[in-house]
C-alpha positions as CSV (number, residue, x, y, z in Angstrom):
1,X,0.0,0.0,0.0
2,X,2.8,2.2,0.9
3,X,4.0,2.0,-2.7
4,X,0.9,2.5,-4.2
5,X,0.6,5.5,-2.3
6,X,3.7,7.3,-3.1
7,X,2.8,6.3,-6.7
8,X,-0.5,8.5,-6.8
9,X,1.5,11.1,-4.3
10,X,4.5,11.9,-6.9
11,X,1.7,11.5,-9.9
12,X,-0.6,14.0,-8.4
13,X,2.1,16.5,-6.9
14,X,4.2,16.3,-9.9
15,X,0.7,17.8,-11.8
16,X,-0.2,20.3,-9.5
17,X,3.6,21.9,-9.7
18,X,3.0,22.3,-13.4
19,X,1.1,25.4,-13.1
20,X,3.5,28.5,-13.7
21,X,3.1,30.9,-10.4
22,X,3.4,34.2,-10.0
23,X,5.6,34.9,-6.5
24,X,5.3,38.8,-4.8
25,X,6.1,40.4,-1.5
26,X,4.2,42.8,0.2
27,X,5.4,46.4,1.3
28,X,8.3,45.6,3.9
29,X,7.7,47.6,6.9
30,X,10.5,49.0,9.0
31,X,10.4,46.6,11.4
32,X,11.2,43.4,8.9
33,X,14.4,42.7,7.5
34,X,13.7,39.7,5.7
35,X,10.8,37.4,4.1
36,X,10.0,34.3,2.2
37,X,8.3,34.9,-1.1
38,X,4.6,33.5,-1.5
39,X,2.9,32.5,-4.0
40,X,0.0,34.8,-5.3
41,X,-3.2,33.3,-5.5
42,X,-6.7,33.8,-5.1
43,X,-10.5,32.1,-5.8
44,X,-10.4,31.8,-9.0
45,X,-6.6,30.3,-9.3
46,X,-6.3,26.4,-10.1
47,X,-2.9,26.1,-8.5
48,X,-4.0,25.0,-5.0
49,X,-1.7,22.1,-4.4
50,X,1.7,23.0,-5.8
51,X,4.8,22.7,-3.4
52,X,5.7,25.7,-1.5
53,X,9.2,24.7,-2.4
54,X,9.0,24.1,-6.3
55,X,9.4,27.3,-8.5
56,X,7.8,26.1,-12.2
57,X,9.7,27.3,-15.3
58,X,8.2,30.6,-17.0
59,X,6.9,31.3,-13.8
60,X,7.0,35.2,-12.6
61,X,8.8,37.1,-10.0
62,X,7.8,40.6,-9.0
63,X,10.6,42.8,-7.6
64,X,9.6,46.1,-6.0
65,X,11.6,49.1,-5.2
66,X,13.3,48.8,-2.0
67,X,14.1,45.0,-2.2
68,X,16.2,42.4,-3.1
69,X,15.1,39.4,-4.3
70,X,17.1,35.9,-3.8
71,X,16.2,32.2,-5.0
72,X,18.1,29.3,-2.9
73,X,18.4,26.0,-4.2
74,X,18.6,23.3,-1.9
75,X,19.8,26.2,0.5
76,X,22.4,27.6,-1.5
77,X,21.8,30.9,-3.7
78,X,21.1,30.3,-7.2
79,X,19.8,34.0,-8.4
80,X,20.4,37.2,-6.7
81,X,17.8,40.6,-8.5
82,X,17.8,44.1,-6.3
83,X,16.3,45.5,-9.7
84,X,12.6,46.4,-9.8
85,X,10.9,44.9,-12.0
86,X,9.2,42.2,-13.1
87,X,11.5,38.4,-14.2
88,X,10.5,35.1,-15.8
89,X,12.4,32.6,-14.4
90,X,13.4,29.9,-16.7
91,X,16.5,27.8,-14.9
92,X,14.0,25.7,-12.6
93,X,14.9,22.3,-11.8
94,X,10.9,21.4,-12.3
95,X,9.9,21.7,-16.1
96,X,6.6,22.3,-16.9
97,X,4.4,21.1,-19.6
98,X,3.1,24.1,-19.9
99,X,6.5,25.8,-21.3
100,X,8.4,24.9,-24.1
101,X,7.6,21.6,-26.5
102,X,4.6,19.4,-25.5
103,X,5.9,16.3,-26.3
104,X,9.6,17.5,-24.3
105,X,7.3,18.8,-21.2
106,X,5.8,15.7,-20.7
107,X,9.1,13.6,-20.9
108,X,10.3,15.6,-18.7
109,X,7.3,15.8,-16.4
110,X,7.2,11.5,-15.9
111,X,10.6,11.7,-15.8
112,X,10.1,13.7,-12.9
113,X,7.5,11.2,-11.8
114,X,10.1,8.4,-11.3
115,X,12.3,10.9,-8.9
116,X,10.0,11.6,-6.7
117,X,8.5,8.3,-6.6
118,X,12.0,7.0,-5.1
119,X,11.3,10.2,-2.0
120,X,7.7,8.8,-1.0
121,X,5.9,10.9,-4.0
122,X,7.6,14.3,-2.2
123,X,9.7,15.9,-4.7
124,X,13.4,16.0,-4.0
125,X,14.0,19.8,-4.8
126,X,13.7,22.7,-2.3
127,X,13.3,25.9,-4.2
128,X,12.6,29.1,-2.2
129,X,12.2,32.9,-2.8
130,X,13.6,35.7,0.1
131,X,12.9,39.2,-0.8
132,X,15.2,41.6,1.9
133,X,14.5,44.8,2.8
134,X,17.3,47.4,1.6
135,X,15.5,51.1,2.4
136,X,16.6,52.5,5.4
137,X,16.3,50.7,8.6
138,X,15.3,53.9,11.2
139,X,14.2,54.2,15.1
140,X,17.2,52.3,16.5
141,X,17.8,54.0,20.2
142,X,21.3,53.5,21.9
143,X,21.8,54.6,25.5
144,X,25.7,54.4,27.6
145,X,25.0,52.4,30.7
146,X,28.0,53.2,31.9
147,X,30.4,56.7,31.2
148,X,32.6,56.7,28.1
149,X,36.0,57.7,28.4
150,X,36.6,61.0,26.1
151,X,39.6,62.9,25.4
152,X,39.4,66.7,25.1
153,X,41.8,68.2,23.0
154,X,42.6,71.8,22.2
155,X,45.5,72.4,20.9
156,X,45.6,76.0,21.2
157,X,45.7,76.3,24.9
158,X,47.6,73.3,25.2
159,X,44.7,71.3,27.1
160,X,45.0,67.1,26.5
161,X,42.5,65.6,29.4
162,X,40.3,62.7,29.7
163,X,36.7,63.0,30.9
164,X,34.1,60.7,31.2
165,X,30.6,61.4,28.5
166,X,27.1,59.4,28.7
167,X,25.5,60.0,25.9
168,X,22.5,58.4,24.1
169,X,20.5,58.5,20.8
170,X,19.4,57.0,17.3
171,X,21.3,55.7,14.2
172,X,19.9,54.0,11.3
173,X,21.2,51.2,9.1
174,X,20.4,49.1,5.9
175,X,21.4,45.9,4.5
176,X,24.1,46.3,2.0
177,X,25.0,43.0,0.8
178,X,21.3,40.6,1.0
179,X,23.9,37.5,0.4
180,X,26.3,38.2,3.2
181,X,22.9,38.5,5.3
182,X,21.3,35.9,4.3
183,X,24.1,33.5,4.6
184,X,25.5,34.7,8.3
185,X,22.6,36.3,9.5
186,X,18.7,34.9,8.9
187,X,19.2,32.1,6.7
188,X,16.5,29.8,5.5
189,X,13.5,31.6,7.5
190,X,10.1,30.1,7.4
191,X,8.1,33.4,7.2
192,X,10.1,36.9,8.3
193,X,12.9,37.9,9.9
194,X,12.8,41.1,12.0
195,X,14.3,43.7,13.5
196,X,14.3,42.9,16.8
197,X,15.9,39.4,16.7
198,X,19.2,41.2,16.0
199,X,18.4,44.5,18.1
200,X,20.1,43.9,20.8
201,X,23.3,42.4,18.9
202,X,23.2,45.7,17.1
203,X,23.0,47.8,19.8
204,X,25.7,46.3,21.7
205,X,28.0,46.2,18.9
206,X,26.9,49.7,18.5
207,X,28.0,50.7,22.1
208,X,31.4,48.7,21.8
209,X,32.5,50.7,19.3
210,X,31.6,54.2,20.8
211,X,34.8,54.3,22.8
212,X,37.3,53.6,19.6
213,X,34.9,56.3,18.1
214,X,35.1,58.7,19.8
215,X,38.9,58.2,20.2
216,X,38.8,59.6,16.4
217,X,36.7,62.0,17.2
218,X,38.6,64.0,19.7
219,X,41.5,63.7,17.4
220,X,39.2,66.7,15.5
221,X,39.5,68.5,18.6
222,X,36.1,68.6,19.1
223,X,34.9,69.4,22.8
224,X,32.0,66.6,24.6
225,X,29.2,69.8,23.8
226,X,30.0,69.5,20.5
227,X,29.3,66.1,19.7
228,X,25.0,66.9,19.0
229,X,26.2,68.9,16.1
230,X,28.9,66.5,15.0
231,X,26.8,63.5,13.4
232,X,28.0,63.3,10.3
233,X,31.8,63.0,11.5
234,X,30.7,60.2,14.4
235,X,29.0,58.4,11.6
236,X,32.0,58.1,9.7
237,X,34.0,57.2,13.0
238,X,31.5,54.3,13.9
239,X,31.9,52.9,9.9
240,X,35.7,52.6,10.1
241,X,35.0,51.1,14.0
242,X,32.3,48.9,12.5
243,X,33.0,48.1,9.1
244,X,35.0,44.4,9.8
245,X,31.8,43.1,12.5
246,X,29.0,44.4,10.4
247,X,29.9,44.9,6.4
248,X,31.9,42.4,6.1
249,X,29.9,39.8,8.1
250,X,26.9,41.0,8.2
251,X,26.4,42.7,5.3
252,X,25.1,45.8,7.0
253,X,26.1,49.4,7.0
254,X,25.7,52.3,9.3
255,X,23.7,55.0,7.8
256,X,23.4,57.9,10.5
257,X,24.0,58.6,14.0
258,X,21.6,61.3,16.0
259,X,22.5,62.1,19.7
260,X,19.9,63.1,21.9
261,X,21.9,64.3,24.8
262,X,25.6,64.2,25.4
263,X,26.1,64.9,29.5
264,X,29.8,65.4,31.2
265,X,30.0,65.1,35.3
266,X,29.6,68.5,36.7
267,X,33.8,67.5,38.2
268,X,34.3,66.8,35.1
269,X,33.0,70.1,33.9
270,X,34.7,72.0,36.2
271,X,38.8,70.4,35.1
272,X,37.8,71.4,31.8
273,X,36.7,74.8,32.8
274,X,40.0,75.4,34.9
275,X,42.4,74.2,32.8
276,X,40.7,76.8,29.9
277,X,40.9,79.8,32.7
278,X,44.4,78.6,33.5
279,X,45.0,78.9,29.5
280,X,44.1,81.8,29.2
281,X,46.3,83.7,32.0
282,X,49.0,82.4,29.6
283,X,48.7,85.9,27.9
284,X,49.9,88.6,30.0
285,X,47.0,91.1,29.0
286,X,44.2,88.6,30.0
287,X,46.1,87.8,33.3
288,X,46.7,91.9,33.9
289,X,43.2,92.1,33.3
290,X,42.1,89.4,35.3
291,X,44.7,90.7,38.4
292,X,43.2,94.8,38.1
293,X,39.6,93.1,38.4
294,X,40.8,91.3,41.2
295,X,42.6,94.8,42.9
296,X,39.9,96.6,41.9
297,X,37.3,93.8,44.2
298,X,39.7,93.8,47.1
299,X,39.3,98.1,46.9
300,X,35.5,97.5,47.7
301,X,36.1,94.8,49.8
302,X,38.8,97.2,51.4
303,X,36.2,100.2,51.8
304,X,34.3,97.9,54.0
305,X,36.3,96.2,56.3
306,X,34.9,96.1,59.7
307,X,37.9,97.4,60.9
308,X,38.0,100.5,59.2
309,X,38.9,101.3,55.2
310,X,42.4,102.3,56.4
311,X,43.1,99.3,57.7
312,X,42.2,97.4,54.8
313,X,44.0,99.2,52.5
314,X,47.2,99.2,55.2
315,X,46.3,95.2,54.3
316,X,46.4,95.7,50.7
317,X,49.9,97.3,50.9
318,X,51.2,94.9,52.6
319,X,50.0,92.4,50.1
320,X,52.1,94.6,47.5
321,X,55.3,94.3,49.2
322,X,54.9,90.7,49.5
323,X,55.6,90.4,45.9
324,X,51.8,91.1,44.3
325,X,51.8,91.6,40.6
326,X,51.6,94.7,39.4
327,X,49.0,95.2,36.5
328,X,50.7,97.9,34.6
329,X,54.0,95.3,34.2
330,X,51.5,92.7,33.0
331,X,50.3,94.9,30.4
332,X,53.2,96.2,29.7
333,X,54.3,92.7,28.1
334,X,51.5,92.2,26.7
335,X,52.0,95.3,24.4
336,X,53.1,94.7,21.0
337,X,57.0,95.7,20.3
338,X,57.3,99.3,19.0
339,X,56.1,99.6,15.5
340,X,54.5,96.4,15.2
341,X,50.8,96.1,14.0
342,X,48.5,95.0,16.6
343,X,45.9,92.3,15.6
344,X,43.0,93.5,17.8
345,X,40.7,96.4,16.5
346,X,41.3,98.7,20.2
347,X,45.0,98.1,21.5
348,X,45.1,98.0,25.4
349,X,45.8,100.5,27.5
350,X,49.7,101.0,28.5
351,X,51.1,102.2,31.3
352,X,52.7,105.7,31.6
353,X,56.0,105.7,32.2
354,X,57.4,105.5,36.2
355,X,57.5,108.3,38.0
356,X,61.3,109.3,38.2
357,X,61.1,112.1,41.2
358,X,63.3,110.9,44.2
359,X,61.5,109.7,47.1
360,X,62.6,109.0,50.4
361,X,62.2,105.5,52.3
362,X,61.6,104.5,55.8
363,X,64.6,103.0,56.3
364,X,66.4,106.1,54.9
365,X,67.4,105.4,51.6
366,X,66.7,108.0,48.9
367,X,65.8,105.9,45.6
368,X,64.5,107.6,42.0
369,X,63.0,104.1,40.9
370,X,59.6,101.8,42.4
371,X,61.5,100.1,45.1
372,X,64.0,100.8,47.9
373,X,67.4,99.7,46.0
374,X,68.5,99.3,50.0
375,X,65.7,97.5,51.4
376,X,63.2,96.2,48.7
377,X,60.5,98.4,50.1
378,X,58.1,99.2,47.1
379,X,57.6,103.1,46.5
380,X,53.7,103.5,48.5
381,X,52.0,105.2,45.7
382,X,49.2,108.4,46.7
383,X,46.9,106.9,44.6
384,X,46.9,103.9,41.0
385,X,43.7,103.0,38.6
386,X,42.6,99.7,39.5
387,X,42.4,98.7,35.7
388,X,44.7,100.3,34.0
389,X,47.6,100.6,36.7
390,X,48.0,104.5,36.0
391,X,49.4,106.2,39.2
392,X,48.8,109.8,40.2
393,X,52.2,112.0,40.1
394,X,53.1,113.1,43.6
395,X,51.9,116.7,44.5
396,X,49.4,116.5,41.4
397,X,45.2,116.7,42.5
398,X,43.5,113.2,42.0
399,X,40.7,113.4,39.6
400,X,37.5,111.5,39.7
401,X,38.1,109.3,36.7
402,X,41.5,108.0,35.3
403,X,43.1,110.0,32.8
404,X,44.5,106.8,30.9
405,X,41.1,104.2,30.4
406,X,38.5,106.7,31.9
407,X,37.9,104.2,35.4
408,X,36.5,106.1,37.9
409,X,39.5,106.2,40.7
């Protein structure tokens, strides 16, 4: 009985596979990667009880726009289209009487017969169609569970630390190469294949290669606030990073890279912040500048001492002699050489020139320069501008605002 069976099985499945079919794929959404090709039929088709896994010669296959259609035979790729359009297929394994010479077709068709007689009246081929989705792949989130190592680099300052970044947003992909896919990645699905079986592989390979990235990235001495704006330069950073784990054996490439936020710890913040401030006192006119705001605070703070404003400016004296900075030096450095162009539009203030009248110090000592040449006492000067460093000539009336920069004194 068992033959008899498989005799009527491989007659009457042999038959049925003769009708040419027409195989489609529906709109791929963004969520589906891959899909088996079906066969389109409807109420009024005969072809009801063809294999799933016979493809007819002369029948049809419908690519769209956005795919790739691939044929396997007995799970190995035989034809590979990414053209839309619409293709005849003619290299089947099952010939149909219904293409080409009758009297050939039919041969061929009980030759078939006797095959899959030999396989329980099943036929011995497996023939499939895989359509994969090549538009852009978007929505893919990415978070840092853990802070980033980042190196800021400005070369202009001199400033090379490393800080720590968190950072999350979205990138997009798409399958470049539907074989390498296929063939390392979804293989011989029975339906789909979607997005989120290989999410998470994604994201984490994703994450690995933020660190290497952003590597490259500060090498462009671009600051951590910077990154939201940079996306086009961490896209290529994560393709060179990525290009071995995902083109080559996955067949997938890296399309676009969005941050959402990119936060730095506020200590972090802070090094950055002091090391730019500590830059900057590198030129001599931003440090004078710096130290007469800093004089002219300690005045105020002077005026109100508790103690009385004498006191505090007997305080600030003292500070003087200790070896304070003097602004007017400060800018004095700062000042191009004589007869040299200076870059910025309003040139800064410079000091006038010491006073050279002879002054006597306490310890005796009659000196015509700033400081005691017998003791190192400094010269106590009547009254200076805060900003500028200007000091009032001895025995001249103090105005109300500074003849040099226009400070009130």
């Amino acid at each position: 009985m068992g033959l008899i069976k498989a005799a009527i099985g491989a007659t009457g499945g042999t038959l049925a596979d003769q009708w040419k079919e027409f195989f489609t794929c529906d709109a791929l959404d963004n969520a589906t990667l891959a899909v088996r090709g079906s066969k389109q039929t409807s109420r009024r088709s005969s072809n009801t009880h063809g294999h799933d896994n016979v493809i007819t010669s002369g029948s049809g296959i419908a690519v769209a726009d956005g795919q790739c259609m691939l044929i396997t035979e007995q799970g190995r790729i035989a034809e590979v289209c990414a053209e839309p359009g619409a293709y005849t297929y003619d290299a089947s394994s099952e010939p149909s009487i219904f293409c080409g010479s009758l009297g050939q077709g039919l041969r061929n068709v009980f030759s078939t017969i006797g095959k899959r007689f030999v396989y329980g009246g099943d036929t011995a081929k497996d023939q499939r169609v895989y359509y994969f989705n090549t538009k852009e792949i978007f929505d893919n989130k990415f978070g840092t569970a853990n802070p980033v190592p980042f190196r800021v680099v400005d070369g202009n300052i001199g400033l090379d630390i490393d800080v720590s970044v968190r950072c999350n947003g979205i990138f997009t992909f798409r399958i470049e190469n539907p074989l390498l896919f296929y063939t390392n990645v979804c293989g011989n699905v029975d339906s789909a294949f979607r997005k989120e079986q290989i999410a998470e592989t994604l994201r984490a390979d994703l994450l690995n290669a933020l660190a290497p990235a952003l590597s490259k990235i500060s090498d462009l001495q671009i600051r951590p606030n910077q990154l939201a704006g940079k996306n086009m330069e961490m896209r290529d950073a994560l393709q060179d990073v990525l290009t071995d784990e995902w083109v080559g054996k996955r067949g997938l490439q890296i399309l676009s890279v969005s941050f959402n936020s990119v936060t730095v710890p506020p200590e972090d913040e802070e090094l950055i912040k002091q090391a730019q401030r500590a830059a900057m006192l590198q030129n001599p006119t931003y440090a004078a500048a710096t130290l007469a705001a800093a004089q002219a605070d300690a005045m105020r703070s002077a005026a109100e001492n508790d103690a009385g404003a004498m006191t505090g400016f007997m305080g600030m004296g003292f500070a003087q002699q200790a070896g304070g900075a003097n602004p007017a030096q400060l800018f004095g450095l700062g000042a191009p050489p004589t007869g040299a162009a200076y870059n910025s539009p309003t040139p800064p203030p410079t000091a006038p020139a010491a006073d050279a009248a002879a002054w006597l110090c306490s310890c005796g000592t009659e000196n015509s320069g700033k400081f005691c040449t017998n003791c190192g006492k400094a010269k106590a000067l009547a009254v200076q501008c805060a900003v500028c460093g200007w000091v009032l000539p001895e025995g001249a009336a103090k105005p109300n605002f500074c003849p040099n920069c226009g400070a009130k004194l």
